[in-house]
Steps between C-alpha positions, in 0.01 A plus 500: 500500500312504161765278324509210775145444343657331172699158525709534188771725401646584126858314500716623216706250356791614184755217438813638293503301183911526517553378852147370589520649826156641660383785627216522703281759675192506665250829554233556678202603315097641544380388175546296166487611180352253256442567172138291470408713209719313264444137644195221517499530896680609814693166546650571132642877598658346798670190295622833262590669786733271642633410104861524427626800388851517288709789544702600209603775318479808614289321795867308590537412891754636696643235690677583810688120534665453141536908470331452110180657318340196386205336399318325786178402582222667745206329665231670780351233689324523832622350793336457834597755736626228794768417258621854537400622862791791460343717260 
């Protein structure tokens, strides 16, 4: 298979700002999309990449434990595909 060729994964993490509780989901994935256009180098579109992302407003999270549209907090990191042999 084409994807057993990678060894990291995009892990999803949100953590509710009201109940700090986490979510977190893992895909499988072909490609990455960096945007290297608007940085110095490649390792500098990853670091944004993986930056924290708030969601607020009409961007609110959902969250399924405290049943509450909140602000909370996103971050895509990449985590080595042993860690998640399921997927």
């Amino acid at each position: 298979m084409l994807d057993g060729i990678f060894g990291e994964i995009p892990r999803s993490r949100v953590r509710c700002g009201l109940c700090l509780a986490d979510s977190v989901r893992y895909d499988t994935f072909l490609d990455l999309s960096l945007e290297v256009h608007r940085t110095a180098s490649v390792s500098e579109a990853l670091r944004s990449f993986t930056d924290i992302d708030v969601l607020e407003g009409d961007n609110k999270y959902d969250c399924t434990v405290c049943k509450t549209k909140t602000c909370a907090t996103k971050r895509l990191t990449l985590a080595h595909r042993e860690c998640c042999s399921s997927i």
